[in-house]
C-alpha positions in Angstrom: 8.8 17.5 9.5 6.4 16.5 6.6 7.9 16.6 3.1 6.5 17.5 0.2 6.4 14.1 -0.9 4.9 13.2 1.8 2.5 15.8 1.5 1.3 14.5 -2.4 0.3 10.8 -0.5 -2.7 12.4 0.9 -5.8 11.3 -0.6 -7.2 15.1 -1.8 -10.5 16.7 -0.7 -12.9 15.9 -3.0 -11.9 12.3 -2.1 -13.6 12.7 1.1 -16.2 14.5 -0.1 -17.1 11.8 -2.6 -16.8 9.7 0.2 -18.8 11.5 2.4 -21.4 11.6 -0.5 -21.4 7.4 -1.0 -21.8 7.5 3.3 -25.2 9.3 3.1 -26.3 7.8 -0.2 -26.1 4.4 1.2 -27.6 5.8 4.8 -30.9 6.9 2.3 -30.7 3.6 0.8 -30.4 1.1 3.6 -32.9 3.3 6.3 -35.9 1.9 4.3 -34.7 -1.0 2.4 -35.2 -3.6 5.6 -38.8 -2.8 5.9 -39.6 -2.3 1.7 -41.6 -5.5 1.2 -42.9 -4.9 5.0 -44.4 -1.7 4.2 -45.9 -2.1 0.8 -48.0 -5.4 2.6 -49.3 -3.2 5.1 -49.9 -0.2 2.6 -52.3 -3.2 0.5 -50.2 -4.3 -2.0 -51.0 -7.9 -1.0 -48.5 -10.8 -1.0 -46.9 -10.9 -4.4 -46.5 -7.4 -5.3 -44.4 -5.9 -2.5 -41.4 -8.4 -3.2 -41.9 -8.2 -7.0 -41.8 -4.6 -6.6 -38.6 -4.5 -4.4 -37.0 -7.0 -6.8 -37.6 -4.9 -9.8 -35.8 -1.4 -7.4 -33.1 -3.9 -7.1 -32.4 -4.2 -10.7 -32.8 -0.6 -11.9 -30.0 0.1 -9.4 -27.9 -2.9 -10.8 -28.6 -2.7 -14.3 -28.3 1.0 -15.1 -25.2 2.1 -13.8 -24.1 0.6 -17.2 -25.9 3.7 -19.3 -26.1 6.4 -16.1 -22.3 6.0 -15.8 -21.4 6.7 -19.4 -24.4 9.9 -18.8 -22.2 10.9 -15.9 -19.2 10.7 -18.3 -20.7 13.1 -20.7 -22.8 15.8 -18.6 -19.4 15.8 -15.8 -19.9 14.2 -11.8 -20.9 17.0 -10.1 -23.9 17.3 -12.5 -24.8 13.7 -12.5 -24.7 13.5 -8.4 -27.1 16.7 -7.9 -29.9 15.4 -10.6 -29.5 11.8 -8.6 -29.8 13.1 -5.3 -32.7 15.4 -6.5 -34.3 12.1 -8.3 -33.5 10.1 -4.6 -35.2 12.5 -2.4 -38.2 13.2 -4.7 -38.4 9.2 -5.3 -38.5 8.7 -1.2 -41.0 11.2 -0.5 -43.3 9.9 -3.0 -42.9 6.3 -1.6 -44.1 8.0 1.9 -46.8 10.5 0.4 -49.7 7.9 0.1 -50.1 8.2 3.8 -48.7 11.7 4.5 -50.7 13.8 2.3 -52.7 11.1 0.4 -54.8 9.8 3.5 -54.2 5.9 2.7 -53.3 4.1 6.3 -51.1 1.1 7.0 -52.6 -1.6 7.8 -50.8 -4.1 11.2 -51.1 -7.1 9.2 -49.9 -7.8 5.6 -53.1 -8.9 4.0 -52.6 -11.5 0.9 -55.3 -10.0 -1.4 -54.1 -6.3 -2.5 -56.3 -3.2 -1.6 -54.3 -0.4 -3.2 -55.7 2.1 -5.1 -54.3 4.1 -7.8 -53.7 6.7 -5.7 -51.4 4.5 -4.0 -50.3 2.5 -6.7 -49.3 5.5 -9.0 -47.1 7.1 -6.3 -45.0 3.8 -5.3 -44.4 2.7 -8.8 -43.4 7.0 -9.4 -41.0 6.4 -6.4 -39.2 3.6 -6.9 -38.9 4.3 -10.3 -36.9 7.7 -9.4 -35.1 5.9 -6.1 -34.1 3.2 -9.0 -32.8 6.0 -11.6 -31.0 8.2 -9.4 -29.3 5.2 -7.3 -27.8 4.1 -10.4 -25.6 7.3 -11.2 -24.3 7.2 -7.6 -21.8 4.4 -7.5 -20.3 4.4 -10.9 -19.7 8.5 -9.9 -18.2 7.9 -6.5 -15.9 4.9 -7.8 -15.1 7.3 -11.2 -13.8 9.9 -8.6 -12.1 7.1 -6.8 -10.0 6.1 -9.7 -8.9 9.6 -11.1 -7.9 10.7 -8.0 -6.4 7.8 -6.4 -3.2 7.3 -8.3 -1.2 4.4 -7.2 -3.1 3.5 -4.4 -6.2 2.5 -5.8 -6.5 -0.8 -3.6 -6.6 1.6 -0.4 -9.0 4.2 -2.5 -11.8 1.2 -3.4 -11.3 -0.3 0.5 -11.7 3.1 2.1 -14.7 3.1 -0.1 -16.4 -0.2 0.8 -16.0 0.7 4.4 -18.0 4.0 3.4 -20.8 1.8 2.5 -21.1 -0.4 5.1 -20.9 2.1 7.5 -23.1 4.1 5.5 -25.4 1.2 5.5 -25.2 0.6 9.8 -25.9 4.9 9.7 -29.0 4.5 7.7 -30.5 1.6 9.7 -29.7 3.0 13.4 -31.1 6.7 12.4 -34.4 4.8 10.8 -34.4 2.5 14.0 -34.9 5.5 16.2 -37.2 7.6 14.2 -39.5 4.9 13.4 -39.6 3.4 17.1 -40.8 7.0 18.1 -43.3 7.7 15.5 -44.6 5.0 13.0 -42.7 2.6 9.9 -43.4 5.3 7.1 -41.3 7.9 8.1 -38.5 5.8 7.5 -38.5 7.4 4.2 -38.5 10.9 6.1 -34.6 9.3 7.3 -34.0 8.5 3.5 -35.2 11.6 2.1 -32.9 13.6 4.8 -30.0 11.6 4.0 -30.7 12.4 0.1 -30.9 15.8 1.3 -27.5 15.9 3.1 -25.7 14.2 0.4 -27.2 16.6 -2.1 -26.2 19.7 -0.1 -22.3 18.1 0.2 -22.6 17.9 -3.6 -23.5 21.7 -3.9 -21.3 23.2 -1.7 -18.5 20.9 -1.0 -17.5 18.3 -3.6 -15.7 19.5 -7.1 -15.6 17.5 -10.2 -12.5 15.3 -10.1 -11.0 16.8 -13.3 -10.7 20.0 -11.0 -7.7 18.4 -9.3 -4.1 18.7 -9.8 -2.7 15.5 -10.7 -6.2 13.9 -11.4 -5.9 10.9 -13.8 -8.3 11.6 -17.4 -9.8 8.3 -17.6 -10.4 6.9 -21.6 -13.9 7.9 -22.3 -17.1 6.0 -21.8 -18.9 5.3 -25.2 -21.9 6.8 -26.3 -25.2 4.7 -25.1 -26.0 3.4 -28.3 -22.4 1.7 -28.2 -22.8 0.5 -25.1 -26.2 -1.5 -26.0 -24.4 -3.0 -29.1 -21.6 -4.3 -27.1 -24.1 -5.7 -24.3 -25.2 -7.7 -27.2 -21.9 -8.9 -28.3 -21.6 -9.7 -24.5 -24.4 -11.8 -24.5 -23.3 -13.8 -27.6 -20.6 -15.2 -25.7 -22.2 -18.6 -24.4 -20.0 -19.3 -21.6 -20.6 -15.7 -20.1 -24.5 -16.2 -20.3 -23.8 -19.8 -18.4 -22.0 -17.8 -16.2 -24.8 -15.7 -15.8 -26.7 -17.7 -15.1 -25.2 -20.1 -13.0 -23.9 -17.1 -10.3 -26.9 -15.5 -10.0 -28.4 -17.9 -7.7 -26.1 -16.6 -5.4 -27.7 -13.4 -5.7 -31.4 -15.0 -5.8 -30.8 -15.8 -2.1 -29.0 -12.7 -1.4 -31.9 -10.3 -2.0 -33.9 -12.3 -0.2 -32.3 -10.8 3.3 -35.0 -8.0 1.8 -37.9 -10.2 0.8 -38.3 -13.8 2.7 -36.4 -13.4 5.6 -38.9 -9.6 6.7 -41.7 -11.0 5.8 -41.1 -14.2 7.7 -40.1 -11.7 10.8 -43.4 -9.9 10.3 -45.7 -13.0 9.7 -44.1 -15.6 11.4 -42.1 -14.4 14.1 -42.7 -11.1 15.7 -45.5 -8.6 15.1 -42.9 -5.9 15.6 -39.8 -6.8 14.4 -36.6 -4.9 14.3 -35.7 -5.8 11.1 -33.3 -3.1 10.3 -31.2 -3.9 13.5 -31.5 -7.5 13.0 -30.1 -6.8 9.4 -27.2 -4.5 11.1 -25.4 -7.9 11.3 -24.3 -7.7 7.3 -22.8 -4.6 7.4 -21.3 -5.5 10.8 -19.3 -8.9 9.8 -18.0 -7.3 6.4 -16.5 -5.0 8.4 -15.1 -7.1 11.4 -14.1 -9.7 8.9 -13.7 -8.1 5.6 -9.2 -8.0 6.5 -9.3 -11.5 7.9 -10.9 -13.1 5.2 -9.0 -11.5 2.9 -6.1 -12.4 4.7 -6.5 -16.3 5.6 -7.9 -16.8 2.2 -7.2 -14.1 -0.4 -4.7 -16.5 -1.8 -7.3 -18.9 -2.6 -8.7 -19.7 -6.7 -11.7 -17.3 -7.1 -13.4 -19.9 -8.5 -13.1 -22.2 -4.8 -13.9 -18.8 -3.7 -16.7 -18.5 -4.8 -18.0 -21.9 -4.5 -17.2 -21.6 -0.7 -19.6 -18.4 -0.7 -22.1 -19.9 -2.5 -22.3 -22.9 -0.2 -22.9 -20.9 3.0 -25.1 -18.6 1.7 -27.2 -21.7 0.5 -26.3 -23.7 4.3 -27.1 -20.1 6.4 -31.0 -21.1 5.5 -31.2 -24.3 6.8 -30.2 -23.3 10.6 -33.7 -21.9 10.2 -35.1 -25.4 10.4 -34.3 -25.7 14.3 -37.0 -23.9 15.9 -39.1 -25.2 13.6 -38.9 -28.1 15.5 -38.5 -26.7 18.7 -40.6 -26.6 21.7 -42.2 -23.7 21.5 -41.3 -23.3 18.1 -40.0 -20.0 16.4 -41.6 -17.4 19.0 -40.3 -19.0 22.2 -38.7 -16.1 23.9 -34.8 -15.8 24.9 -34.2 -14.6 27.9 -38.0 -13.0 28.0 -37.7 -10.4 25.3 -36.4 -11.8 21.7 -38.2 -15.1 19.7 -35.6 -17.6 18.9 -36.5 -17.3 15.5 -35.2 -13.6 15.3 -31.8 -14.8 16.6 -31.6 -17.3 13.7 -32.4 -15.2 11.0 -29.8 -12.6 12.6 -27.2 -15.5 12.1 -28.8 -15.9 9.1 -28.1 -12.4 7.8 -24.1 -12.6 9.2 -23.6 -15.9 7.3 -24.7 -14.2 4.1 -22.4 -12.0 4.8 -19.4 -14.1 5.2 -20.4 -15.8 2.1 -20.5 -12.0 0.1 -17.2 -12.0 1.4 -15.7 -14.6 -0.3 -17.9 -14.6 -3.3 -18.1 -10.9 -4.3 -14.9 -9.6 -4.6 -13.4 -12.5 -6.5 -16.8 -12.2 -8.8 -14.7 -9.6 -10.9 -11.3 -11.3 -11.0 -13.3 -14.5 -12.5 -15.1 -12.4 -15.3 -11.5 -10.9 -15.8 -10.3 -14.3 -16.6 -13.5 -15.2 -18.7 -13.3 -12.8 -21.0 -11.8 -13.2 -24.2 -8.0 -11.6 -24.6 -8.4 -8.1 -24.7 -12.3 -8.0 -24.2 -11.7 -7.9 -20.2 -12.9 -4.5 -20.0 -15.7 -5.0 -21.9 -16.6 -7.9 -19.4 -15.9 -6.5 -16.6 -18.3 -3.6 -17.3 -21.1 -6.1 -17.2 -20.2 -7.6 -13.9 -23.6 -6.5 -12.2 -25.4 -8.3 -14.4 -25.9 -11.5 -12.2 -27.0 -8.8 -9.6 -29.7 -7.6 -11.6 -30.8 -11.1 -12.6 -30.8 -12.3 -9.1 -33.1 -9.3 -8.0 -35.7 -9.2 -11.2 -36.2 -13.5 -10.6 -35.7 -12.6 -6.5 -38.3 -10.9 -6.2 -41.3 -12.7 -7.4 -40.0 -16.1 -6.7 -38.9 -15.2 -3.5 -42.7 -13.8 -2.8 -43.9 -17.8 -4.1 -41.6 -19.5 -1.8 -42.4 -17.5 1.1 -46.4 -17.7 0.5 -47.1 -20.3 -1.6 -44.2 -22.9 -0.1 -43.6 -21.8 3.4 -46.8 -20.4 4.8 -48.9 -23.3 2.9 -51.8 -24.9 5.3 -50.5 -22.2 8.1 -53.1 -21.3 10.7 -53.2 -17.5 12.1 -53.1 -16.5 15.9 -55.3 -14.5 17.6 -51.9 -11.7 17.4 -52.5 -11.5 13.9 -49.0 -14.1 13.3 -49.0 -17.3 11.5 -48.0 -20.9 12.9 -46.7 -22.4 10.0 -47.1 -26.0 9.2 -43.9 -28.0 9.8 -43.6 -29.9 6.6 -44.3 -26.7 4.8 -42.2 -24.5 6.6 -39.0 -27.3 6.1 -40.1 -27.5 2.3 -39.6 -23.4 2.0 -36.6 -23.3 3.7 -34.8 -26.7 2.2 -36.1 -25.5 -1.4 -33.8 -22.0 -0.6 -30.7 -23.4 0.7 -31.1 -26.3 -2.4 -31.0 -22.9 -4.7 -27.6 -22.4 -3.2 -26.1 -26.1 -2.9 -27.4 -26.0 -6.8 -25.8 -22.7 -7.7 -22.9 -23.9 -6.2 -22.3 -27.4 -7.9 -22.9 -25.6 -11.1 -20.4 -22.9 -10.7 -18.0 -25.8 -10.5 -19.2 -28.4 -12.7 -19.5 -24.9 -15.6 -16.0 -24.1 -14.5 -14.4 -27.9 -15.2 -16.3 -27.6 -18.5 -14.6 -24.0 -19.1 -10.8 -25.6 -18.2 -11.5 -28.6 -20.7 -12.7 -26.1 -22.8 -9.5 -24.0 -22.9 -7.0 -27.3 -22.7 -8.9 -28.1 -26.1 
C-alpha cells in the first residue's frame, strides 16, 4: 500500500509536461540542424555564408538565454514557452519558404560563389533570427520548472532532463530521416515546424506555470535586463574568467563543427547523399549509453583533469580522419558495397565528441563555481554559456576557411559532382583542427597552474 509520503516523491505533472515540451523542442531543433550548412550551399549561399550563418544561430541560442530567462521571470513560463514556440515555428517555415512558396530551387552541388537573392536572403536571415530568439527562452524555462518543482531531488530532476534532450535530439533526426528520404532535404523544416507545433499545443493545453503547484519552490528573482548587462560587464573585468573564456572555447570551436566541417566534408567529399542526420545519431546515442558509466568510473576525478581529458579527444577524434586519406581507394571506398569509409570515420568521429562532452561539459560549471570569487558563484555561473557562444560565433566562419580554404585547397572535382582532395591539403585541414584541440587543452592546464600559484600567493 502506497503512503502518503510516498505519494509526495512523485515528480508532479507539469514536470512531465515540461519535459515533454524540452522532448519536442529539441526534436524541432536537431531535425534540421545536421543538414543547416548543407542546405543553405545548395539554396546559393556559396561557401562562407552557410557556416557563418549557422555559427551566428548557434550563438543567439547560447547567448540569450541570459536576458530571455530573466523575460521569462517577469512575463511567467507559460507565457514565455507559447511566444517561443510561436517564434520557432514561424522561424522554421520561413527558413523552408524560399522554395515552397518563393520558387527558388536547390541546387545538388554546393556552389562556392553565392547566387541568392534577396528574396532568399531576407527570409533565412528572418528565420534564423526567430529560430535563434525563441530557442533561447526554452531551456532556461524548462530547467526553471525543473528546479521549483523538484525539491530535494534536483540531481534526478536535471538527469531526467538531459535524457529528454538526447532523446529528443535522436526523435528529431529519425522523423527528418524519413520525411526527407521520401520527398526532398527542405522539408526537414516541415519536421521542425511540426515539432514546434506539438510542443506549442502541450504548452496550451497541458503544461501549468510551476508556481501553480503545491509545494513549488519561489525561486529569488531574476534582475531586471539592464542589471543583468551591468553585471556581464563586471563579469568580464575579471581577467582570469576572460582567460577562461577563452581558453575553453576551443573546445566548443570543434564542437560546432559536427554542424559545419564535418556535413560539408560528407556532402563534398564523401558522399553525394549523405545521411548526415543518422550519421550524427551517434552523439546523442553515446551520451546516453555512457552518460552513468562515465560518471561513474570518473566522476570522482578534478574537473579541471576533466576537462583536459575531454578536450584532448575531442581534439584526437579529428585525426582518425587522416586514414583514408591515405588509403587505397581513399575516403569513398565502399564497406561492404553500400557505405564510403569516410562516412564510418566521421561517425566515430561524431561518438568521440561525444565522450569528450561527457567529461568536459558537466564539470564546465563546477570549475566556473570554483573560479568565481566568494560569493560571486552565482553571478558566474549565470554566464557559463558564454564559451558556447564564443565557440559558435568564431566556429562558424573559421570553420567555413578550414574546410575551403585549408582542406579542399588544389582539390579536383569528379564527374559525380564530389571533390578528391589533395592529400597534403586534406592532412593540413584536419591536423590544423585536432591542433585547435591539443592547444585548447595545454592551455586549460598551463591557465589552471597559473590560477593555483595565483591563489597560493
Amino acid at each position: 500500500m502506497t503512503t502518503p509520503e510516498q505519494k509526495t516523491e512523485k515528480f508532479p505533472t507539469v514536470f512531465w509536461t515540461a519535459n515533454l515540451t524540452e522532448l519536442f523542442e529539441r526534436g524541432a531543433y536537431y531535425s534540421m540542424a545536421s543538414f543547416v550548412v548543407i542546405y543553405l550551399g545548395q539554396l546559393g549561399f556559396g561557401d562562407y555564408w552557410p557556416s557563418t550563418l549557422n555559427g551566428f544561430l548557434w550563438t543567439i541560442v547560447y547567448f540569450l538565454p541570459i536576458l530571455s530567462g530573466t523575460i521569462a521571470d517577469q512575463i511567467g513560463y507559460r507565457k514565455a514557452l507559447i511566444i517561443a514556440f510561436i517564434l520557432l515555428a514561424t522561424g522554421y517555415v520561413l527558413l523552408g519558404s524560399p522554395i515552397w512558396f518563393l520558387g527558388a530551387k536547390l541546387s545538388p552541388v554546393i556552389a562556392s560563389e553565392v547566387t541568392a537573392g534577396l528574396s532568399v536572403l531576407v527570409p533565412v536571415l528572418a528565420g534564423i533570427l526567430l529560430v535563434g530568439v525563441g530557442g533561447s527562452f526554452v531551456k532556461p524555462v524548462i530547467l526553471g520548472t525543473a528546479q521549483k518543482v523538484a525539491g530535494a531531488r534536483a540531481t534526478l530532476a536535471f538527469a531526467i532532463f538531459y535524457m529528454v534532450v538526447n532523446i529528443g535530439s535522436l526523435f528529431g533526426r529519425g522523423i527528418a530521416y524519413y520525411v526527407r528520404t521520401r520527398s526532398s532535404l527542405d522539408f526537414i523544416f516541415a519536421v521542425a515546424t511540426g515539432c514546434a507545433i506539438l510542443a506549442l499545443l502541450t504548452v496550451l493545453f497541458v503544461y501549468r506555470d510551476p508556481e501553480t503547484v503545491e509545494g513549488a519552490a519561489q525561486l529569488k528573482p531574476k534582475k531586471p535586463v539592464k542589471q543583468i548587462l551591468l553585471e556581464m560587464v563586471l563579469v568580464l573585468k575579471s581577467g582570469r574568467f576572460v582567460m577562461f573564456l577563452l581558453v575553453t572555447s576551443g573546445f566548443y570551436f570543434l564542437y560546432n563543427q559536427v554542424y559545419n566541417v564535418l556535413p560539408l566534408y560528407l556532402k563534398k567529399v564523401v558522399e553525394t547523399n549523405p545521411a548526415v542526420d543518422i550519421y550524427t545519431m551517434a552523439n546523442p546515442l553515446v551520451i546516453v549509453c555512457f552518460q552513468l558509466v562515465i560518471t561513474r568510473l570518473f566522476g570522482k576525478m578534478r574537473a579541471i583533469r576533466s576537462i583536459v581529458v575531454g578536450t584532448l579527444v575531442i581534439g584526437l577524434s579529428m585525426a582518425i580522419n587522416l586514414w583514408p586519406i591515405y588509403r587505397e581507394g581513399g575516403v569513398t571506398a565502399l564497406v561492404a558495397d553500400w557505405l564510403p569509409i569516410g562516412s564510418i570515420l566521421i561517425v566515430l568521429t561524431v561518438a568521440l565528441i561525444a565522450f569528450g562532452e561527457l567529461f568536459t561539459s558537466p564539470r564546465m560549471y563546477e570549475y566556473i563555481g570554483a573560479l568565481a570569487p566568494k560569493g560571486q558563484e552565482g553571478l558566474f555561473l549565470g554566464y557559463a554559456n558564454l564559451p558556447l557562444a564564443i565557440g559558435s560565433l568564431v566556429g562558424g566562419p573559421a570553420g567555413a576557411w578550414i574546410f575551403n580554404a585549408v582542406m579542399c585547397k588544389d582539390a579536383t572535382k569528379l564527374p559525380n559532382g564530389l571533390l578528391r582532395l589533395d592529400q597534403a591539403a586534406a592532412t593540413r585541414g584536419w591536423l590544423l583542427l585536432m591542433a585547435i584541440g591539443l592547444v585548447s587543452a595545454a592551455a586549460m592546464w598551463i591557465f589552471n597552474r597559473w590560477l593555483e600559484k595565483q591563489e597560493k600567493a
